[in-house]
N, C-alpha and C positions, 0 to 999 in steps of 0.2 A: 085517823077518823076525819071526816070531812068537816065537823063543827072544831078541831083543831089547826086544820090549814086556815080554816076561816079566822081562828082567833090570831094564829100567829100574822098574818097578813093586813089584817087590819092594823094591830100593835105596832108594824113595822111602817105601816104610811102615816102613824102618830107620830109616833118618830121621827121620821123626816119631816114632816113637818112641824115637828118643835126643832128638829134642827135648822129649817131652812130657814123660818119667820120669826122663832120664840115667841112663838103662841099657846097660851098654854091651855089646855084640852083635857078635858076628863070623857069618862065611859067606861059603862058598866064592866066593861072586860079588864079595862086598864087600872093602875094604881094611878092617883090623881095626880098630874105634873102643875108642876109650879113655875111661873116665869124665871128662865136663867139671871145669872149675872148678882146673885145674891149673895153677903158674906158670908167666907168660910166660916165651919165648925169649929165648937173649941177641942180640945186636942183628946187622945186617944185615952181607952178607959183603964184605967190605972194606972195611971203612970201621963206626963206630959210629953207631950212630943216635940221633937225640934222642929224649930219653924223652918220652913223652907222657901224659895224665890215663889214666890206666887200661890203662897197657902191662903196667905188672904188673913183677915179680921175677922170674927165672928162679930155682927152687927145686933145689939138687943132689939129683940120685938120682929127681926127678919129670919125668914125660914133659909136653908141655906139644901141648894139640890145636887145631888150626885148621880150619874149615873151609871148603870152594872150591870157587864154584859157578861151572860154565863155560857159556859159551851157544851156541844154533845147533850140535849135538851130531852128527856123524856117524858111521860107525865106525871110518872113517879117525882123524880127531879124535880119537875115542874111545882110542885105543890110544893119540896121541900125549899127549894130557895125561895117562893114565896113567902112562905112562913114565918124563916129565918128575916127575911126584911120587914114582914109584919111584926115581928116581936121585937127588932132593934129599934123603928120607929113609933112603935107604942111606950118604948124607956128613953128614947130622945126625938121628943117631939119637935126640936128647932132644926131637924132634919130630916128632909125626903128623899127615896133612892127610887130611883126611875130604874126597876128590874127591866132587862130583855132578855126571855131565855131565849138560843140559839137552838132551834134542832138541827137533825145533823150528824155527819163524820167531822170531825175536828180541822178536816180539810175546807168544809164550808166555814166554818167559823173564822177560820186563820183568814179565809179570803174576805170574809164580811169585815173584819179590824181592818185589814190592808186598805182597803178601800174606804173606809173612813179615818184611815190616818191620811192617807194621802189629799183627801178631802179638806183635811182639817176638821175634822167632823168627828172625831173619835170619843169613847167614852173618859170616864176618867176610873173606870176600873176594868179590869179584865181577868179570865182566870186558866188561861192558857198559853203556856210559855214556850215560845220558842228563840232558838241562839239568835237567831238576827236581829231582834227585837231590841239587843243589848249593841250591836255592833249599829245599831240606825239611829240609836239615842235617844230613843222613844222613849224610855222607861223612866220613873223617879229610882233613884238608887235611897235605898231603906236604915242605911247603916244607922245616919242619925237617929232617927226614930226609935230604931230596935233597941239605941245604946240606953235613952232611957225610958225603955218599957219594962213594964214591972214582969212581964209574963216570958223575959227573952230566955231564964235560963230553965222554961220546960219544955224550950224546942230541943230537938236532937242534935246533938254537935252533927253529927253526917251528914242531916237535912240540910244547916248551913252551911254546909262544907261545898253538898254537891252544888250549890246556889250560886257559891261564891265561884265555882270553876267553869262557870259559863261567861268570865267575865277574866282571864289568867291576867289581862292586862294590868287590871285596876282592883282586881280581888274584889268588889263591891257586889252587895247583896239587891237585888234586882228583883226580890218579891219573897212573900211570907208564904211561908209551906206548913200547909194542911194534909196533905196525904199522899201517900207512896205505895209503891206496889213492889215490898220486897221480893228479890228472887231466890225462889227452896229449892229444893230435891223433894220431888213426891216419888212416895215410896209406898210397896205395898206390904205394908208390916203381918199380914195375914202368912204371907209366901216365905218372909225371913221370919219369923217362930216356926212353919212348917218344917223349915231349914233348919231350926236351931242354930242361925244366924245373926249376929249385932247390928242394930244401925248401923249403917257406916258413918264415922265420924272423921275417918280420914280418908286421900284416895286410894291407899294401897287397900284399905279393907271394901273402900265401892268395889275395886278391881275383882276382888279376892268374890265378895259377894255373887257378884255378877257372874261368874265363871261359874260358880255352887250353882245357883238361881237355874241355868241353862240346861233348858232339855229340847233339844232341836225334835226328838221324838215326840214330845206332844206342843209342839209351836210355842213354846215360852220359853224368853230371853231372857237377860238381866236387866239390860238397861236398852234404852231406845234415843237413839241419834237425833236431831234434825238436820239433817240432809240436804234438805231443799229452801224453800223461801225463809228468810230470817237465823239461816244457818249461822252467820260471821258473826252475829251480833252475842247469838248465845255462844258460842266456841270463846269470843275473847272474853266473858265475863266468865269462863271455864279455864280460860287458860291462866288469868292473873290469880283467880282463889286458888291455884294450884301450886302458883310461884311463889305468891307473898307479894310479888311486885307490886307499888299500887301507885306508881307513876309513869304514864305509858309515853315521858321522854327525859331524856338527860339533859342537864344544863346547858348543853351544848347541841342540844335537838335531835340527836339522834335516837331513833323508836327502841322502845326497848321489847316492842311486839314480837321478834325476832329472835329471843333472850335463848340461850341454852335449852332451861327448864320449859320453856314453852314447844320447843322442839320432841325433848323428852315428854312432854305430855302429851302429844298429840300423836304420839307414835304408842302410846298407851294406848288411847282413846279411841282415836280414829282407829289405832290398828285393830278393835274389837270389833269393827263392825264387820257385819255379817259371820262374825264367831259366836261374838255373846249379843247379838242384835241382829234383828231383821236383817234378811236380804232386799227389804224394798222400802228400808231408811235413809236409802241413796236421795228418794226425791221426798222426802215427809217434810210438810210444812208444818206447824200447828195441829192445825185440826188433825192432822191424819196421824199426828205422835200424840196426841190425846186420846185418842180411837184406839190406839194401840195399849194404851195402860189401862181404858174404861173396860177393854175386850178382855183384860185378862194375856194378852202375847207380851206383855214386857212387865218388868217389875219394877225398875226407875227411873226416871226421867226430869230434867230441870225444866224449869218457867216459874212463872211467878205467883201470886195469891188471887191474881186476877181471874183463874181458873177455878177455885175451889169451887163455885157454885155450878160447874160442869159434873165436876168429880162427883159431889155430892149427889147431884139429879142421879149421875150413871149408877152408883155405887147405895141408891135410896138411905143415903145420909147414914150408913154402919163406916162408924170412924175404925172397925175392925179390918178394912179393904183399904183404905186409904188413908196418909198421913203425910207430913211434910217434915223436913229439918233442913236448917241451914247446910250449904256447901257445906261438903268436907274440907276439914283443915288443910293449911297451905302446910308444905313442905316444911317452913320456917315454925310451925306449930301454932296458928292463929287465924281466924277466918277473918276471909277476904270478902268482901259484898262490893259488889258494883256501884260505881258513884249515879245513880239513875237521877233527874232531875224529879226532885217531887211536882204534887199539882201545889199550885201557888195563887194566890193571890198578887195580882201586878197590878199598881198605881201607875197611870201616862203622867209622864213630866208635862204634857200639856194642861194637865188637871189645875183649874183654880180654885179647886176648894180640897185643898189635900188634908187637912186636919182632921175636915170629914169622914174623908176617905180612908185614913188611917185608924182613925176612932170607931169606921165600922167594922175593918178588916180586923181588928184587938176582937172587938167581939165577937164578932162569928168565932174565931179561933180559942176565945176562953168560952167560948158557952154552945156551941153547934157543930165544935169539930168529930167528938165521937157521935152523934147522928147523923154525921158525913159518910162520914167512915164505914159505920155497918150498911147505909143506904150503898154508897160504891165499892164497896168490897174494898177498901183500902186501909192501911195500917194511919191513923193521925202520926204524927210524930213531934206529936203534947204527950209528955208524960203523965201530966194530968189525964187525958183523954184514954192514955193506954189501959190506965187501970180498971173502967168501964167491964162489967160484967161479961158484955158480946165478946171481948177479947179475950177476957182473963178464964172464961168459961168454953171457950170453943179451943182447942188442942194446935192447930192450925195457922189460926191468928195470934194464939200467946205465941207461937216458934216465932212469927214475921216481927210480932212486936219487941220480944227482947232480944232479937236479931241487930234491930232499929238500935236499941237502947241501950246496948253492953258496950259499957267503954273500950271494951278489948277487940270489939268489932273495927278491921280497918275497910275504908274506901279508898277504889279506886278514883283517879282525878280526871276519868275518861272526855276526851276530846271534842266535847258536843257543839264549842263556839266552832269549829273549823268548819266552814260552809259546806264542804262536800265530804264530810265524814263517812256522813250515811249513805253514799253513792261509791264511796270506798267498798264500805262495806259488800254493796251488791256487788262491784268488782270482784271480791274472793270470795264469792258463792261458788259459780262455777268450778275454779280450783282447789275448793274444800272436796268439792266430788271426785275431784280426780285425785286427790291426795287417799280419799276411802276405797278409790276403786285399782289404788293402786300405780298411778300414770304417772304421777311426780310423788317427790317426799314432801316431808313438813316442812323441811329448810327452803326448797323452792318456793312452798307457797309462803311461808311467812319473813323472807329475803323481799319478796314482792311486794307485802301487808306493806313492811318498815320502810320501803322506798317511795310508796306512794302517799303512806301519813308523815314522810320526813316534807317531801313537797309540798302537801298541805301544809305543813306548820310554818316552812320557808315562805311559803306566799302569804299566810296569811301574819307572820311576822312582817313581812316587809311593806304589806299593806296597811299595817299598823303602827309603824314605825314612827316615833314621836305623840303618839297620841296617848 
């Protein structure tokens, strides 16, 4: 809407120029900024936090300013992180947060931080994370703070697990996690009762399923491939819930993507397609394996919770059409969940008012993380948060949340610091398709997967070396 271009653009040349002069500037559109360079806050709510190189003093009688740049901006969103800042600064008034929400793909935002760190011009919060962030040294590392905050043990051990493995060097925690987007199995529970069919809770019974489910006579499959764009990414978090593996190297760097049982499962898998799957799952990205479950031509399919308010529009919200449950068990008898980075909350080490910073980031997460959550379709992974009604009441999101929360649940420690993981990844797209269509086997391609992530880890060990 044209009165939003306008708002965000104005806000942004406030901006800049309280960056470039420290002047400080009010308007009716903006929250009121305060002159920089004022002592930090005192330390985080419940609990105190360790101080850190340049947290600073809280100075009596001085307002002390932070500020919070959010990503992927809409006007939903817009109102909610508002809020959330009006209601933290209405309970601590010797602090101000200068909000910017970012609209946007997450690509414009990554570039608008880039360019203000490079600047030296950056904020002192952010809440999108990516692996280089941690390899450039931007970030405050969290450990201290977290060791005495009262709230640390209602995070999910996984959440800090996947945190800490953005970091294999130094294992440090690099930002506080608010929400995740675990990955299910949607399923159409309408089609297995027709069947007189079980959940599948293991893969031999998806398999078994799947084969039952198939009536090539009236175009319904069992389950449905991705084939095309995104294919490598979902395949390997299908291959390791299959394995049990959930370290994708050996102490000695060699990939274990390559492993036997991922051989034997792809030769499962892949070898269904166009048996108990479409014949034009060869190129399905997304949307087109979505289309495929909403249409009624398939009856399984993985991705994650970030879909359900697809399913739901497609299927007018009869949870009798559509459900989800975690992968089926690994071979070894315990389910595997990918180690996915949650959304986080990240402090810059450049920040001089970090006490602040940390005493806002405690509260949003003890007190606005489950109307996060149901606003972005994401699971919190606060236990406290989980228990929240929208979760515990919706079929869906209770599978994603004690998915999250079962200590039996293991993560994988997937390779997200390695600068070119995800260009790996598009590298074995193409050869996933010809593994489906038959042109090479699984050993081929995944002989290739383990050679190009062994050279990634070799480079980026040696790039690292002593650090």
């Amino acid at each position: 809407m044209p009165w939003m271009r306008f708002y965000f653009k104005i806000r942004e040349r406030v901006q800049l120029k309280k960056k470039t002069w420290g002047l400080a500037m009010t308007s009716v559109i903006l929250t009121s900024l305060v002159l920089s360079g004022c002592g930090a806050g005192s330390t985080g709510t419940g609990a105190s936090a360790a101080p850190s190189s340049g947290s600073g003093t809280a100075v009596p009688g001085k307002k002390t300013t932070i500020e919070f740049w959010a990503a992927a901006i809409t006007p939903e969103r817009e109102a909610f992180w508002k809020s959330v800042t009006t209601d933290f600064m209405a309970k601590n008034p010797d602090i101000t947060i200068n909000y910017l929400g970012v609209p946007g793909d997450l690509s414009a935002y990554n570039q608008k931080v880039n360019v203000a760190l490079s600047a030296g011009q950056a904020p002192d919060l952010i809440n999108n994370f990516t692996s280089d962030l941690v390899g450039r040294g931007v970030l405050e590392p969290l450990d201290d703070y977290i060791a005495k905050w009262s709230g640390k043990d209602k995070i999910t051990p996984g959440a800090i697990a996947s945190i800490k493995a953005a970091d294999p060097k130094g294992g440090k925690i690099y930002g506080l996690p608010y929400g995740v987007q675990p990955w299910i199995m949607w399923y159409r529970p309408d089609w297995l009762k027709e069947a007189n069919l079980p959940e599948p809770r293991t893969w031999d019974q998806f398999l078994d399923d799947a084969k039952k489910l198939t009536d090539k006579s009236k175009g319904k499959f069992g389950y449905g491939i991705r084939g095309g764009a995104g294919s490598a990414n979902t395949l390997e978090m299908l291959m390791y819930s299959y394995s049990g593996i959930t370290n994708y190297f050996t102490k000695d760097g060699k990939a274990t993507i390559n492993d036997p049982l991922h051989v034997e499962f792809l030769d499962k898998y892949l070898g269904g397609y166009n048996v108990y799957t479409p014949e034009d799952d060869l190129g399905k990205g997304w949307t087109e394996l979505a289309a495929s479950f909403q249409s009624g031509k398939v009856g399984m399919i993985f991705h994650n919770l970030g879909s359900a308010s697809a399913h739901e529009k497609a299927f007018t919200n009869d949870l009798s059409k559509f459900s989800a449950a975690a992968f089926p068990k690994s071979v070894k008898g315990y389910n595997v969940h990918p180690g996915v980075t949650p959304t986080s909350m990240l402090m810059l080490k450049s920040s001089k008012n970090k006490d602040a910073v940390w005493k806002f980031m405690t509260y949003f997460v003890e007190n606005h993380n489950g109307a996060y959550g149901k606003l972005y379709g994401e699971i919190p992974p606060n236990t406290a948060a989980m228990k929240e009604d929208w979760i515990q009441k919706i079929p869906y999101m209770k599978t994603g949340a004690d998915l999250m929360a079962s200590t039996e649940t293991k993560f994988t420690d997937n390779p997200v610091y390695l600068p070119n993981y995800s260009n790996i990844q598009l590298n074995m797209e193409p050869m996933i398709q010809k593994v489906m269509a038959k042109k090479i086997n699984a050993i081929e391609l995944l002989d290739e997967w383990a050679k190009q992530l062994e050279t990634a880890k070799a480079d980026f060990d040696a790039a690292n070396k002593g650090k």
